[in-house]
C-alpha atoms as one frame of an Amber mdcrd trajectory, in Angstrom:
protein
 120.662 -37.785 100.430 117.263 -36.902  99.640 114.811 -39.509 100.428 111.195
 -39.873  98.504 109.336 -42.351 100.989 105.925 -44.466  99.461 103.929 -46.087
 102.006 100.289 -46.689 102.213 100.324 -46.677 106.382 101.878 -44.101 108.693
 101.704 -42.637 111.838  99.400 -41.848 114.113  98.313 -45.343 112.298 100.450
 -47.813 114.912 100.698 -50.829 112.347 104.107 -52.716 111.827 104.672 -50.880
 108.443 103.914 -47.345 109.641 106.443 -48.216 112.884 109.247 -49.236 110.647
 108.833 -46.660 108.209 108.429 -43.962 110.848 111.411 -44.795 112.992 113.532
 -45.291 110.009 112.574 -42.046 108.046 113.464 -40.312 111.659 116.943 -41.913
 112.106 117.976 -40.321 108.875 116.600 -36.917 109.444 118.553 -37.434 112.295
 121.317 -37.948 110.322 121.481 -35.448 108.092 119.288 -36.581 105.467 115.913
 -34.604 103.612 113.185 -37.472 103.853 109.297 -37.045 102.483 107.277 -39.422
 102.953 104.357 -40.106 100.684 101.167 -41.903 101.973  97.499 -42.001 102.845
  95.044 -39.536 105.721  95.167 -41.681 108.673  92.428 -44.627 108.772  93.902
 -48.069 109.311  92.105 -50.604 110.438  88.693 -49.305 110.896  88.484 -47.418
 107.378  87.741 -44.451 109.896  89.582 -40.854 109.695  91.897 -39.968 112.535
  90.558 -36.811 114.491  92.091 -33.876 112.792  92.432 -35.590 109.667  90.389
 -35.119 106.347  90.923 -37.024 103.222  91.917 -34.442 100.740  93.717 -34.110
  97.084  97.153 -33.104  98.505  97.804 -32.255 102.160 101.694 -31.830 103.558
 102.540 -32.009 107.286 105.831 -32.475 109.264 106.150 -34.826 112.140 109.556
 -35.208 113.771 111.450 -33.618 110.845 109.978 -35.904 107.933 107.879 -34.259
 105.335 104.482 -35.946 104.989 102.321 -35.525 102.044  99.106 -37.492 102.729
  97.314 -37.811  99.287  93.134 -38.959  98.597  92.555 -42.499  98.496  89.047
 -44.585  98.392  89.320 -45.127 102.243  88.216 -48.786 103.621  88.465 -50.683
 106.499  90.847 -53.500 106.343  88.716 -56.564 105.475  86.974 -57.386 102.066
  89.100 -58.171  99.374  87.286 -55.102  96.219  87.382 -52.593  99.099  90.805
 -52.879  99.759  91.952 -53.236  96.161  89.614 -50.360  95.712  92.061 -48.590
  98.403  95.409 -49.595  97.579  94.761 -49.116  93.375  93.572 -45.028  94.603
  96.865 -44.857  95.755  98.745 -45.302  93.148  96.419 -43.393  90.832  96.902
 -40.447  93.284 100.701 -40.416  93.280 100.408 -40.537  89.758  98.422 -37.494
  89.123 100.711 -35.716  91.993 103.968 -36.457  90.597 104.589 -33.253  89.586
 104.172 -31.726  92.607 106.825 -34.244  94.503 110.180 -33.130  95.564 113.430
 -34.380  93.915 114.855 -37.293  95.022 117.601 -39.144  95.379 116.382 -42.185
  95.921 112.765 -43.402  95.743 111.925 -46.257  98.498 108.039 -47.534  98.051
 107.593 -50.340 101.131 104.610 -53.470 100.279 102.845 -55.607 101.751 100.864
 -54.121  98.717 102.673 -53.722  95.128 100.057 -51.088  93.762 102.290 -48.920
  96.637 105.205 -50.588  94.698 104.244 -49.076  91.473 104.237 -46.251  92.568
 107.785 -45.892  93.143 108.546 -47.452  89.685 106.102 -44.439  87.942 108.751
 -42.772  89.717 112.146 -44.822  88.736 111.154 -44.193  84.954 112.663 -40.545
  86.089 115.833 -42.102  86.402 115.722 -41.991  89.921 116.725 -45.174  91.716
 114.397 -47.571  93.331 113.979 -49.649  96.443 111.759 -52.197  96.844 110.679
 -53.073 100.378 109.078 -55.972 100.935 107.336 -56.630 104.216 105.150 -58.964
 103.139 104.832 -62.160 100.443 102.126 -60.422  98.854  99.661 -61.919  97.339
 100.642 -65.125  98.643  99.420 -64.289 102.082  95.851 -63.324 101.028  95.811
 -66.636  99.665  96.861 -68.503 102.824  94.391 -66.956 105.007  91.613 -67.517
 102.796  90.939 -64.279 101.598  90.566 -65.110  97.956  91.596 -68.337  95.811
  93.447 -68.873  92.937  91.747 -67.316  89.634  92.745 -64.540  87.394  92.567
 -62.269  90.084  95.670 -63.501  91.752  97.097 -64.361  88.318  97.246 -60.672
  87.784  98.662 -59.797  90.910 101.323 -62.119  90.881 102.187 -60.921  87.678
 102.283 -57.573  88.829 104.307 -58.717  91.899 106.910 -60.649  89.642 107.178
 -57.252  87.433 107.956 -55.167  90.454 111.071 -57.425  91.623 112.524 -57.392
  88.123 112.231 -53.484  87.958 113.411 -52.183  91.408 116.928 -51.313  91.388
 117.286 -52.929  94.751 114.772 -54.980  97.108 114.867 -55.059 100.638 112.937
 -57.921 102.179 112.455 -57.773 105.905 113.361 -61.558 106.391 116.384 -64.024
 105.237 113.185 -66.135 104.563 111.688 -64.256 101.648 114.726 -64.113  99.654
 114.250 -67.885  97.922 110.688 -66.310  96.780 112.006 -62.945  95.801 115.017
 -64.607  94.026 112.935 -66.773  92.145 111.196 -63.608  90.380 114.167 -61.639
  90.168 116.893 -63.814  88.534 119.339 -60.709  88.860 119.892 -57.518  90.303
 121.085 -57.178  94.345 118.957 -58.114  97.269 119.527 -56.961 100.504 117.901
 -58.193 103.861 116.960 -55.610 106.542 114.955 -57.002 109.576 112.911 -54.889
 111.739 113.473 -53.942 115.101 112.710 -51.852 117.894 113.116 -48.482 118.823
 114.967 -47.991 122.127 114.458 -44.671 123.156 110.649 -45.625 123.000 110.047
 -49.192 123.903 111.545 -48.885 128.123 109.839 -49.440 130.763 107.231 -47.194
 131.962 106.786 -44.931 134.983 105.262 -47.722 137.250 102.229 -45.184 138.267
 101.209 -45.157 134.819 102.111 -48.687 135.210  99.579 -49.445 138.202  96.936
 -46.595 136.710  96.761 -48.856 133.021  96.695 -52.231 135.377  93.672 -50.330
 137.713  91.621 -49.233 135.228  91.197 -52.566 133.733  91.227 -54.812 136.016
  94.334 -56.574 136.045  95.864 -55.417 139.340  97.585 -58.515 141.164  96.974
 -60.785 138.094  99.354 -62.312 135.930  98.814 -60.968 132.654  99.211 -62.578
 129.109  99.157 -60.220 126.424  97.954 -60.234 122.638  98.955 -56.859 120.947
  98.648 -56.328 117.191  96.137 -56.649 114.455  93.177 -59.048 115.039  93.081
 -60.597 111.287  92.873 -63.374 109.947  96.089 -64.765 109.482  96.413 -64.407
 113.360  94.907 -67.438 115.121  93.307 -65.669 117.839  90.344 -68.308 118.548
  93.294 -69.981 120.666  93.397 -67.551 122.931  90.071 -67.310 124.325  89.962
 -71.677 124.160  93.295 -71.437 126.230  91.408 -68.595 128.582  88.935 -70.993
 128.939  90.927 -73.671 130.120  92.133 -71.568 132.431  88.691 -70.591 134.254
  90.385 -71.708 137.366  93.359 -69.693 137.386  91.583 -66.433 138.744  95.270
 -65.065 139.042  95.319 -64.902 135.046  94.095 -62.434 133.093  93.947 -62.122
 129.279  94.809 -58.829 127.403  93.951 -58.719 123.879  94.786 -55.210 122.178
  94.465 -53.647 118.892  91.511 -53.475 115.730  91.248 -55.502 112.549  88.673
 -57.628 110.382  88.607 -59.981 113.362  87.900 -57.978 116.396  84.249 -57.943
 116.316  83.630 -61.124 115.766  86.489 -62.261 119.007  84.608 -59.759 120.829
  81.289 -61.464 120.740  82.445 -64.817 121.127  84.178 -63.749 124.372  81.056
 -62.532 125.432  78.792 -65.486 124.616  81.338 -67.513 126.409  81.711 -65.540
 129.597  84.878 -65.086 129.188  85.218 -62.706 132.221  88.945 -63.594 132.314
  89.541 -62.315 128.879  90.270 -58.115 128.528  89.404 -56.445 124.966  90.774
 -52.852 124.331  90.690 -51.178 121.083  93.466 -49.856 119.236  95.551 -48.058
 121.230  98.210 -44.887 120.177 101.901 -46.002 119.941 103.106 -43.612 123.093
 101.029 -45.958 125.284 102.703 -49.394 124.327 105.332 -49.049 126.790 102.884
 -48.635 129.423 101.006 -52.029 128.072 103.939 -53.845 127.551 105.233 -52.940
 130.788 101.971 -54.121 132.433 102.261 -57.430 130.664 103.841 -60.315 132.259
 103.944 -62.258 129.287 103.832 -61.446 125.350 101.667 -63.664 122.994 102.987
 -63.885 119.524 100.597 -65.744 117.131  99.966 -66.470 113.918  98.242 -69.495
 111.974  99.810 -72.764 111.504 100.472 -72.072 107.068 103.734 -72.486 105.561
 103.776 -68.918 104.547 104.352 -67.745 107.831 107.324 -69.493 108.444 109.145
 -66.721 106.655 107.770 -64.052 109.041 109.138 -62.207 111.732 106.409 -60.476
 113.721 107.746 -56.827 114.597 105.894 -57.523 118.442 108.476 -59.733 119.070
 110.880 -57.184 119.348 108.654 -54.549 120.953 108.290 -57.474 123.798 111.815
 -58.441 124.040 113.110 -54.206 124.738 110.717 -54.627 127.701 112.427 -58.228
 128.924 108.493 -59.488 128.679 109.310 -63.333 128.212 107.166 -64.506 124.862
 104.708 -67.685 124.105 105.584 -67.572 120.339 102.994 -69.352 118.276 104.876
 -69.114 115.083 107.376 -71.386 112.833 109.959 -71.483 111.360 112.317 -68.114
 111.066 110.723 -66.484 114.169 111.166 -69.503 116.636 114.854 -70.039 115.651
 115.638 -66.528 116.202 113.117 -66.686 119.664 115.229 -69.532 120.689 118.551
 -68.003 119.554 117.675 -64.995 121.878 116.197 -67.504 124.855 113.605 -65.119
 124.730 110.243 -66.978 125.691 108.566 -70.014 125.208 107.591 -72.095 121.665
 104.100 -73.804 120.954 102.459 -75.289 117.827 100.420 -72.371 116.173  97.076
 -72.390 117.114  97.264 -74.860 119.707  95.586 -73.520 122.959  96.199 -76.666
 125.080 100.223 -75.587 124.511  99.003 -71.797 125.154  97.623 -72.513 128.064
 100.478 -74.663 129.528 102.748 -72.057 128.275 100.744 -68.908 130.913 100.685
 -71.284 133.853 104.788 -72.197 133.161 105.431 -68.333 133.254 102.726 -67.385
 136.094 104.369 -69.922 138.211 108.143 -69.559 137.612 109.537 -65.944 138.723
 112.416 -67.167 138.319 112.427 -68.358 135.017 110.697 -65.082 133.593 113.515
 -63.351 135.013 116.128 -65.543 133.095 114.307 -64.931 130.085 113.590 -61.242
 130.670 117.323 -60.516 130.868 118.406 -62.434 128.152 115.755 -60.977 125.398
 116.813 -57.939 126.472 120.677 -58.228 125.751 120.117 -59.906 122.647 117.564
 -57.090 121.329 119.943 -54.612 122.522 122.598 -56.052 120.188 121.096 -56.871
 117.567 117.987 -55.132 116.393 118.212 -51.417 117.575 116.529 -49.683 114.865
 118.776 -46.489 114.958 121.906 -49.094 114.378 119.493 -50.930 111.244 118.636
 -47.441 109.777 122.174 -46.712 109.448 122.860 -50.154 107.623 119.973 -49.296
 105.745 121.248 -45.789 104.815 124.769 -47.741 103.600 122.802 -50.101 101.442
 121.409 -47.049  99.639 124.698 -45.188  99.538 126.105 -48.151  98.061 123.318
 -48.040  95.496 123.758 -44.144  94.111 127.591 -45.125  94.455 127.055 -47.977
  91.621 125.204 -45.961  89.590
């Protein structure tokens, strides 16, 4: 098959969508298939160019045997609701000018959280090609639970354009069994298949323990028990509860905090870490995906957070399978679909969202039980191993699509 891939984020960018799209769009070059991928110059979260990057017209590039045409788009960091509209509306106006310079195509798969991304792909299903839908996100509903913006026209408009997009696709593939009662609701007919994310195997193993003992030198954390926060630092995340549960743990000099990664939240954690004296709390920036292993392998414990909404009880972090292919036992801070599956897998540790008194209790359980990380180390492992190997998901994915052209 030939594959015409529409994202807004992808590699170098290390976000959950450019991970899944990337490790996908490789599994099925591996398999045989032609895959380009359509998307942005490199500058998530920060609204900053990569090194080596510019943000041109038209650019093409191949990484790991997937054509990558990076197009121009109004380039913003991720916080501020015009800015961002102003960047995810220049995307869609730039595929449309560049259609005629795409490849053929099979199919055409355009992945959310954002639907002007989604658009895209139907400028491109009008061609009679067919049309996937991914949907990573419950988009705009999410901006609305964080705060972001309230209900007005605005969101009447993009819920309209949201609704449009599920009635058009010839097929949408939610991420989560969750989303499909909200999807469904939009999209009376027409098929709906679920594919959940997962991890990539060959990647996510442990680490040479030098580079190991070299991360864990350099910052600090040698001979400490370390809880680590990797991901975006946004708003829908909750992180205030980790620096309250780091200071309730002042007197626990054997615990060490590791928060990792960029987004509209960062600065403002960073200084109130600092005005609190939080010496027991580590900040690193965004860090390239080869170095996860080493960070996850350095981390004694994986902290999986997000804010105590409704909305997020349909979400399944992607982390939480990065941490589990590492056997590094989780303090999930999320409802709903992700602790059911957490506790299917016996891989970590619940709490209330948001609740550092429970976060707290939660480190000291795991810095004080060996034995208990190692159950749960062993048996997040298995279950990972089983059943969310992202080479084994790509090929289910590649049926769905199969099954798709087959129908038609």
């Amino acid at each position: 098959m030939r594959l015409l891939v529409l994202t807004h984020y992808y590699p170098p960018e290390v976000n959950a969508p450019a991970s899944r799209l990337s490790e996908n769009a490789r599994a099925w070059v591996r398999a045989g298939h032609r895959v380009t991928v359509v998307t942005c110059a490199p500058n998530h979260p920060q609204g900053k160019l990569y090194p080596g990057y510019r943000n041109r017209l038209f650019q093409r590039e191949v990484m790991d045997g997937v054509e990558v045409i990076r197009v121009w788009t109004w380039i913003a960091a991720n916080e501020g609701f015009l800015p961002r509209i102003a960047n995810y509306v220049s995307y869609l106006v730039s595929v449309a000018l560049q259609l005629w310079r795409l490849p053929s195509s099979d199919i055409v798969l355009s992945s959310s959280p954002q639907f002007f991304c989604g658009l895209a792909g139907w400028l491109l299903r009008r061609k009679r090609r067919p049309w996937v839908l991914e949907i990573r996100d419950l988009w705009p509903e999410s901006i609305i639970a964080v705060g972001a913006m309230r209900r007005g026209l605005a969101i009447r408009a993009l819920e309209a354009i949201e609704a449009f997009a599920y009635r058009r696709a010839d097929l949408v593939v939610p991420v989560t069994d969750s989303f499909v009662g909200h999807i469904r609701a939009r999209r009376p007919d027409g098929p709906i298949s679920v594919v959940k994310n997962g991890v990539d195997l060959s990647l996510y193993r442990h680490a040479d323990p030098a580079e190991v003992a070299a991360f864990r030198d350099v910052h600090g954390l040698t001979g400490k028990f370390v809880a680590s926060y990797v991901g975006t630092h946004g708003m829908a995340h909750g992180l205030d509860a980790v620096l309250d549960a780091a200071e309730r743990l002042r007197a626990r000099p054997d615990i060490v905090f590791l928060m990792v990664g960029g987004g509209a939240e960062r600065e403002r954690l960073a200084k109130a870490r600092a005005a609190r004296g939080l010496d027991n709390v580590v900040m690193l920036e965004q860090q390239p995906k080869t170095t996860m292993p080493v960070i996850w392998s350095a981390s004694d414990a994986a902290m999986v957070l997000l804010r105590r909404l409704d909305t997020f009880k349909s979400v399944l972090p992607s982390k939480m399978f990065e941490a589990m292919a590492l056997g590094v036992p989780m303090i999930l801070g999320v409802e709903g679909e992700a602790k059911a599956l957490m506790q299917d897998a016996r891989a970590g540790i619940a709490i209330v969202p948001e609740d550092a008194e429970q976060l707290a209790d939660a480190v000291v359980r795991l810095a004080d039980d060996a034995d208990l990380r190692g159950r749960i180390a062993a048996d997040a492992n298995a279950y990972v191993v089983e059943h969310f190997d992202r080479q084994k998901l790509a090929h289910g994915y590649l049926n769905t699509m199969r099954g798709l052209l087959d129908a038609r």
